[in-house]
C-alpha positions as CSV (number, residue, x, y, z in Angstrom):
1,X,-69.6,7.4,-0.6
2,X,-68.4,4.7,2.1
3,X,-66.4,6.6,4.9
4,X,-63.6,4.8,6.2
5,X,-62.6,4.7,10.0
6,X,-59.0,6.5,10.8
7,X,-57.4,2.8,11.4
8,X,-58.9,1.1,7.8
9,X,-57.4,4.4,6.4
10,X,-54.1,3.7,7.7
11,X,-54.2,0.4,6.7
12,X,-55.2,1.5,2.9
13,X,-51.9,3.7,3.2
14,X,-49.6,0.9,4.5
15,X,-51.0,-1.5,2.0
16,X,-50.3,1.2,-0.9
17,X,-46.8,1.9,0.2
18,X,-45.9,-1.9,0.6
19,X,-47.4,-2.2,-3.2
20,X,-45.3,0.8,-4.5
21,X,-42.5,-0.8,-3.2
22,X,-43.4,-4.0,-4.6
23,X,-44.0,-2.6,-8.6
24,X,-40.9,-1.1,-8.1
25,X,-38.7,-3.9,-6.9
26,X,-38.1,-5.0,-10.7
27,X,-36.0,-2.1,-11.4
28,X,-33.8,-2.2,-8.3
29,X,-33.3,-6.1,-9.3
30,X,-31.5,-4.5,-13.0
31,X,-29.5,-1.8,-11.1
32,X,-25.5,-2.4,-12.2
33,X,-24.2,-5.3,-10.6
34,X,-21.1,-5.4,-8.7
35,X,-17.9,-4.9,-11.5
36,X,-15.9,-7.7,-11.1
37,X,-12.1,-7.0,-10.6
38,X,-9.0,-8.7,-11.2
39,X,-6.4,-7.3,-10.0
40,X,-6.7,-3.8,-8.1
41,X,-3.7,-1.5,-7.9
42,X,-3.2,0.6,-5.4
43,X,-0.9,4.3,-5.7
44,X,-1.0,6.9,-3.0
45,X,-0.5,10.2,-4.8
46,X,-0.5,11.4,-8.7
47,X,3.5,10.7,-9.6
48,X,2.6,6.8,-8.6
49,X,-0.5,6.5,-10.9
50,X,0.3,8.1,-13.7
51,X,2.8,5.6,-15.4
52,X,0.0,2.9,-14.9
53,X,-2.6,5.1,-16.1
54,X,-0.7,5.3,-19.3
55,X,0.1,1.7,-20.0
56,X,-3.3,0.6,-18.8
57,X,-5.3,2.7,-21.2
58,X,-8.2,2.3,-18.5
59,X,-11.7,2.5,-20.6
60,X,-13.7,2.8,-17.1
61,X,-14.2,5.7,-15.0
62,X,-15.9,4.8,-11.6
63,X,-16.8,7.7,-9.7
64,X,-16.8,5.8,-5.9
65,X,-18.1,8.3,-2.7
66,X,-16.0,9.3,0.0
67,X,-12.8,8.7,-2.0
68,X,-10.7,12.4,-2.0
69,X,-11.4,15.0,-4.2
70,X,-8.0,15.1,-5.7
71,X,-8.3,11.4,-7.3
72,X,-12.7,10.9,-6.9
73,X,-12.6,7.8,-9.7
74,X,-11.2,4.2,-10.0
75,X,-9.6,3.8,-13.9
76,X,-10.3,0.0,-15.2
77,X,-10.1,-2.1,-18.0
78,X,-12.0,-4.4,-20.0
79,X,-10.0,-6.9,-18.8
80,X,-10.8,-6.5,-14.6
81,X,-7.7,-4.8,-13.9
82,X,-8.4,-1.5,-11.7
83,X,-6.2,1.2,-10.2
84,X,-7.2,3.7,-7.4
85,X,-5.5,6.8,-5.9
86,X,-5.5,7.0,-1.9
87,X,-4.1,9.6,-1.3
88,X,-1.2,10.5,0.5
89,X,-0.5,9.4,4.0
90,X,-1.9,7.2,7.2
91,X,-5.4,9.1,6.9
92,X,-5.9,9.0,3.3
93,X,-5.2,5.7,3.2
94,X,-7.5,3.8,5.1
95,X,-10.6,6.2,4.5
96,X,-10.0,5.5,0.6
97,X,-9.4,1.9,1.1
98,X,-12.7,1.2,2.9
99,X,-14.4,3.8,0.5
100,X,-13.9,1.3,-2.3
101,X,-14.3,-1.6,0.0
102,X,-17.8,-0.6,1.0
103,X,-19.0,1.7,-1.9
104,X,-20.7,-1.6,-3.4
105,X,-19.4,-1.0,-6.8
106,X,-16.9,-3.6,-7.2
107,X,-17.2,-7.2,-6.7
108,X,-13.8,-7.6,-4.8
109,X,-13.7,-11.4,-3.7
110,X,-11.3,-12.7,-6.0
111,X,-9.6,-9.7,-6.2
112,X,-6.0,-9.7,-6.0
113,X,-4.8,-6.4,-4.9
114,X,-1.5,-4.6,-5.2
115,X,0.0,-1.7,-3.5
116,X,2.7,-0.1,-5.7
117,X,4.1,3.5,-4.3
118,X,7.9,5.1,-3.7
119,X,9.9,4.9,-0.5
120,X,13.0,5.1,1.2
121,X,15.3,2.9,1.2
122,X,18.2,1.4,3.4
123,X,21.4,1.3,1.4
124,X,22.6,-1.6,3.0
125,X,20.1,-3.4,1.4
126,X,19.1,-1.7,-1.8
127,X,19.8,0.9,-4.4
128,X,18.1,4.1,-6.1
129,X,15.1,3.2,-9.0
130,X,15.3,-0.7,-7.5
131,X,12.2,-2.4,-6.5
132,X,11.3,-4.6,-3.7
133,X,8.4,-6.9,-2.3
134,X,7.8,-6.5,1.5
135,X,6.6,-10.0,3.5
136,X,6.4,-7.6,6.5
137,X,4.9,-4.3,6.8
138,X,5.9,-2.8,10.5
139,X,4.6,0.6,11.7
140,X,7.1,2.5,13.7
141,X,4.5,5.6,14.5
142,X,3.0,3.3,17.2
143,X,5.4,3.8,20.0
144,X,6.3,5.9,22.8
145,X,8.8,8.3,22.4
146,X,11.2,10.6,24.9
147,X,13.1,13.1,23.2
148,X,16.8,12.2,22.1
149,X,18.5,14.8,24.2
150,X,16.6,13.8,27.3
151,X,16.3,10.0,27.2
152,X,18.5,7.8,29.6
153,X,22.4,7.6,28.8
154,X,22.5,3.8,27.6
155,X,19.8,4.4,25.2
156,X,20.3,4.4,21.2
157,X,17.2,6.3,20.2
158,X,13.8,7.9,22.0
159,X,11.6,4.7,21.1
160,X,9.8,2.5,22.8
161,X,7.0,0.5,22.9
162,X,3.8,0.8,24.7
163,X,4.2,-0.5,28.4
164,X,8.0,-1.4,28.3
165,X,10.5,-0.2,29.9
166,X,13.4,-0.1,27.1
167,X,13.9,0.1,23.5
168,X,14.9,-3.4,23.1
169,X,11.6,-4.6,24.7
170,X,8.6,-6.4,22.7
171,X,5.1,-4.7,22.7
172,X,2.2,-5.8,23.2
173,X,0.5,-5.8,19.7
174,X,-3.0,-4.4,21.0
175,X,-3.5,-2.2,18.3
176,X,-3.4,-5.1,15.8
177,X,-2.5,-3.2,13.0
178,X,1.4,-2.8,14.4
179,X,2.5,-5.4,11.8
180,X,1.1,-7.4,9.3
181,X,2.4,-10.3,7.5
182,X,1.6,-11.1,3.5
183,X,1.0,-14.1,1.9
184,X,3.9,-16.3,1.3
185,X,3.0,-17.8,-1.7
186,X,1.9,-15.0,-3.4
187,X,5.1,-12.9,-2.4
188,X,7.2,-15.9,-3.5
189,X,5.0,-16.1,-7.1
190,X,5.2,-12.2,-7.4
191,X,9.3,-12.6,-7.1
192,X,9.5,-15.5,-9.6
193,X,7.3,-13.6,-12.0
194,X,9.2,-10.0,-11.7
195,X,13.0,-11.1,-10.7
196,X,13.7,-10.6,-14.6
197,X,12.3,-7.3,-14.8
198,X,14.2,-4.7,-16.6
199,X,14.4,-1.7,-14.4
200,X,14.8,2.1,-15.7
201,X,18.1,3.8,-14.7
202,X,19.7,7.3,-14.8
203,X,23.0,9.4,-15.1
204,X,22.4,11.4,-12.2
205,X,21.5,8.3,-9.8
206,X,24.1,6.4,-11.2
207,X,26.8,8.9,-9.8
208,X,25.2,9.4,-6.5
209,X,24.9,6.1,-5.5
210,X,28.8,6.1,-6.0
211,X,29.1,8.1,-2.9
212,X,27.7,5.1,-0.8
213,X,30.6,2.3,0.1
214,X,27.5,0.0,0.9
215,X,27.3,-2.8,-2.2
216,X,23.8,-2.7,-2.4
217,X,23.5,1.4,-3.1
218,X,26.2,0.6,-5.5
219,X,24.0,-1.8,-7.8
220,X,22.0,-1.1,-10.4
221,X,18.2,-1.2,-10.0
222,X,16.6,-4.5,-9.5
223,X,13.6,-6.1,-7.8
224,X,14.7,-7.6,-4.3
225,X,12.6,-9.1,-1.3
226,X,13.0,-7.0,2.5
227,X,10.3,-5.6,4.4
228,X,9.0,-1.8,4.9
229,X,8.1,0.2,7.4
230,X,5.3,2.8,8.2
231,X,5.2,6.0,9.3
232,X,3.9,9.8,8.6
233,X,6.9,11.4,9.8
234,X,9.2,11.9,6.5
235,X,12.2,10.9,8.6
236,X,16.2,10.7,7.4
237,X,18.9,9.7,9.6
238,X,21.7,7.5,10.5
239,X,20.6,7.2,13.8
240,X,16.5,6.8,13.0
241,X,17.7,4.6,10.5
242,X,19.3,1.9,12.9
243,X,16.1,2.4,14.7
244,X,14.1,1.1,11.8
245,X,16.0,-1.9,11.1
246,X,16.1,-2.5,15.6
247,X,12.5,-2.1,15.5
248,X,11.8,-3.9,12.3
249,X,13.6,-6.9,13.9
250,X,12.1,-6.5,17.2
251,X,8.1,-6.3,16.1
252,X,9.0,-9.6,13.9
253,X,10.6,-11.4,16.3
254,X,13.9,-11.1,14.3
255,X,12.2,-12.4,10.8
256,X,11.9,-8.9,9.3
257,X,14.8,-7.7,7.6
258,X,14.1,-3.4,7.2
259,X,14.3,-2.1,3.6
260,X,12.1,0.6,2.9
261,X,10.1,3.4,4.7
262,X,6.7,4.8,3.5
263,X,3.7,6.2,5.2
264,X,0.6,4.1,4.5
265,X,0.8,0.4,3.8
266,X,0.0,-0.3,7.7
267,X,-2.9,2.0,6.9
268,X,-4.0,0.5,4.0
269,X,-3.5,-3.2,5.1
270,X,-5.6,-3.0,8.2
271,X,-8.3,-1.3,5.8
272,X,-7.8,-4.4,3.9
273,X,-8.1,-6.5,6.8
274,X,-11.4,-5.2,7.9
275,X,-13.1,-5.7,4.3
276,X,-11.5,-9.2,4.9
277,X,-13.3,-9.9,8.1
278,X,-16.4,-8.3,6.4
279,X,-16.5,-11.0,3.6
280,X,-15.6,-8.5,0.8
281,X,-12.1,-9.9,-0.3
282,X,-9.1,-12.2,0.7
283,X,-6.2,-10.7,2.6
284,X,-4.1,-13.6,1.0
285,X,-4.4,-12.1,-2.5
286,X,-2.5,-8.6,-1.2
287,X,1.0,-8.2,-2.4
288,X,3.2,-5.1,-1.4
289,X,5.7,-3.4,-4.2
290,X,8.1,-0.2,-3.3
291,X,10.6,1.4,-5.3
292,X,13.2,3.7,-3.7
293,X,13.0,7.6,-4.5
294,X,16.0,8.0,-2.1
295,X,18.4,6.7,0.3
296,X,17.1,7.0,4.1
297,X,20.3,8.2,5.5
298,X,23.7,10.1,4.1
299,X,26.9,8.6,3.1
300,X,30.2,8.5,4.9
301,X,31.1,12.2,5.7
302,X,27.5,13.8,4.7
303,X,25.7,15.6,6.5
304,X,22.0,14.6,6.9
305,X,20.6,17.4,5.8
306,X,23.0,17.6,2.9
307,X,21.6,14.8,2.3
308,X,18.4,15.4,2.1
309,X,18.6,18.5,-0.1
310,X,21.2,16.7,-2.3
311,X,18.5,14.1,-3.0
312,X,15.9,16.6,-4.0
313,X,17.8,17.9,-6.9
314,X,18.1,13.8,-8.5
315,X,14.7,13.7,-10.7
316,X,16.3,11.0,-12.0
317,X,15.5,9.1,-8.9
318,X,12.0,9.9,-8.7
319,X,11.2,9.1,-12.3
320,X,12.6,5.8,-12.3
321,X,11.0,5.1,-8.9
322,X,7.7,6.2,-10.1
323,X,8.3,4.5,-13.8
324,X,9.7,1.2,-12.5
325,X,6.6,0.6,-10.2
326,X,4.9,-0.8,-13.4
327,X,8.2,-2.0,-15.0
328,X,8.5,-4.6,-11.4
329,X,5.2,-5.0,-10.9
330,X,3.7,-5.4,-14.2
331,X,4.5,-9.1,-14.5
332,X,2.4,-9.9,-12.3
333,X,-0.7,-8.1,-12.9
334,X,-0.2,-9.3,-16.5
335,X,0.6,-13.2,-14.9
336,X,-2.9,-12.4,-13.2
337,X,-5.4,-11.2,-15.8
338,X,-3.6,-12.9,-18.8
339,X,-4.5,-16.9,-17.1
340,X,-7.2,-16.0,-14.6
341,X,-8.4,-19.6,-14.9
342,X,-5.0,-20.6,-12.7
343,X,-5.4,-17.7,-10.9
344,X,-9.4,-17.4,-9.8
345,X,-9.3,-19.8,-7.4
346,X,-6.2,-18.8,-5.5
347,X,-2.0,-18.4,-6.1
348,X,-1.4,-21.0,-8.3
349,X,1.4,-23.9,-7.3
């Protein structure tokens, strides 16, 4: 028997395990590549994915780690179109974003990717059920804030930004994730594709919206362009509602024109943005939907709170919002996946 030394046994151990790994490097090479995906669309809660779930007829369950419990799997199709479940709010959001983003399961570098979810909305500018495309996504929660009953006389609401002095002052953006501005092209094909969508309607909306003396609540539902903006606080309000139009404005250097409130698409672009910067998919193929489940503020002579528990008692408003995210948004993921050969290499001219 020939007795080996200490070090020629260690050797005979490394040179063993650098062979295992070796023999077993073959089967690692056939693991499941990457599934590549089309279009991804993203809901925040249950209400939101369930009329895509039904149309899509998804025949692809992924089970991805570190997405929520409540919604574990992304649902896709034959064809590379995918839909995912955040979950609800700021949080949710971006943790399930860069769940997918990172899980390696998806090959997302052509992806185009589509948030669709319910909002408030301004009726100056739109109506119950309608849809619109955001260019600007602006997050009010990022701010300063004295209460309203103690904040200086010649002030129109507690907010401010971060080392101003006054409402009507301009941040600096040093949290970079304050605003974000989509892709023109793609927001400009998304409205030419879905501007001749037919939008769901009901009774009960129908005779609310008579209430407002704007002529935008008035209309019937229809997909429009204005911009949205972020926040976890569920907020109402004539007066929190001038603020989001003033600070709208204000963080877009007067571009942004304030349309709809919801609390995660500042969350989920800048979870976007950082798979972006990582190589994993192209912030120019993100596109931002929201339909209104109810007006942001009362109508001449209501009360705010009357008008918040008014609003809760319209499930016609919530269906249609929730039904005509894929009756807007459809189009396009339908433009997408139905000519990817235009498509694949970028919004098509």
């Amino acid at each position: 028997m020939v007795k080996l030394s200490r070090l020629q046994s260690l050797c005979l151990s490394v040179g063993l395990g650098v062979a295992s790994l070796l023999h077993a490097a073959p089967d690692s090479a056939n693991a499941t590549a990457p599934l590549p995906v089309k279009v991804m669309i993203i809901s925040m809660f249950k209400p939101e994915a369930a009329p895509w779930l039904a149309v899509l007829h998804a025949d692809k369950e992924i089970t991805v780690p570190g997405l929520p419990d409540d919604y574990p799997s992304v649902h896709c199709t034959s064809a590379g179109v995918c839909q995912m479940t955040t979950g609800m709010g700021h949080a949710n959001a971006a943790a399930s974003i860069m769940a997918v983003e990172y899980s390696g399961l998806f090959d997302l570098e052509k992806t185009y990717f589509i948030i669709a979810g319910i909002a408030g909305i301004d009726p100056a500018q739109g109506t119950l059920g309608g849809a619109a495309w955001a260019r600007y996504a602006v997050d009010s929660g990022i701010a300063q804030e004295i209460d309203a009953r103690e904040m200086p006389p010649k002030w129109t609401d507690g907010y401010f930004g971060f080392d101003t002095d006054a409402p009507d002052q301009m941040p600096k953006l040093s949290f970079h994730t304050e605003v974000f501005q989509l892709n023109e092209a793609l927001l400009q094909k998304a409205l030419a594709v879905t501007k001749s969508a037919v939008l769901e309607d009901s009774e009960d909306i129908q005779e609310y919206r008579r209430h407002y003396t704007e002529a935008a609540a008035r209309l019937a539902p229809s997909v429009i362009q204005c911009d949205t903006l972020s926040t976890d606080t569920w907020w109402v309000g004539r007066h929190l509602g001038e603020h989001a139009r003033t600070w709208t404005k204000l963080l877009t250097h007067g571009a942004g024109n304030y349309c709809t409130t919801q609390e995660e698409d500042n969350a989920t672009l800048a979870a976007l943005t950082r798979g972006a910067h990582s190589g994993l998919l192209d912030f120019q193929r993100v596109a931002l939907l929201r339909t209104a489940s109810d007006f942001d503020r009362p109508y001449e002579h209501q009360t705010t709170f009357d008008c918040v528990l008014a609003q809760r008692k319209l499930t016609g408003a919530f269906r249609t919002s929730t039904d005509n995210l894929v009756r807007a948004a459809m189009p396009l993921v339908e433009a997408i996946s139905n000519d990817w050969t235009h498509w694949e290499g970028g919004v098509p001219r």
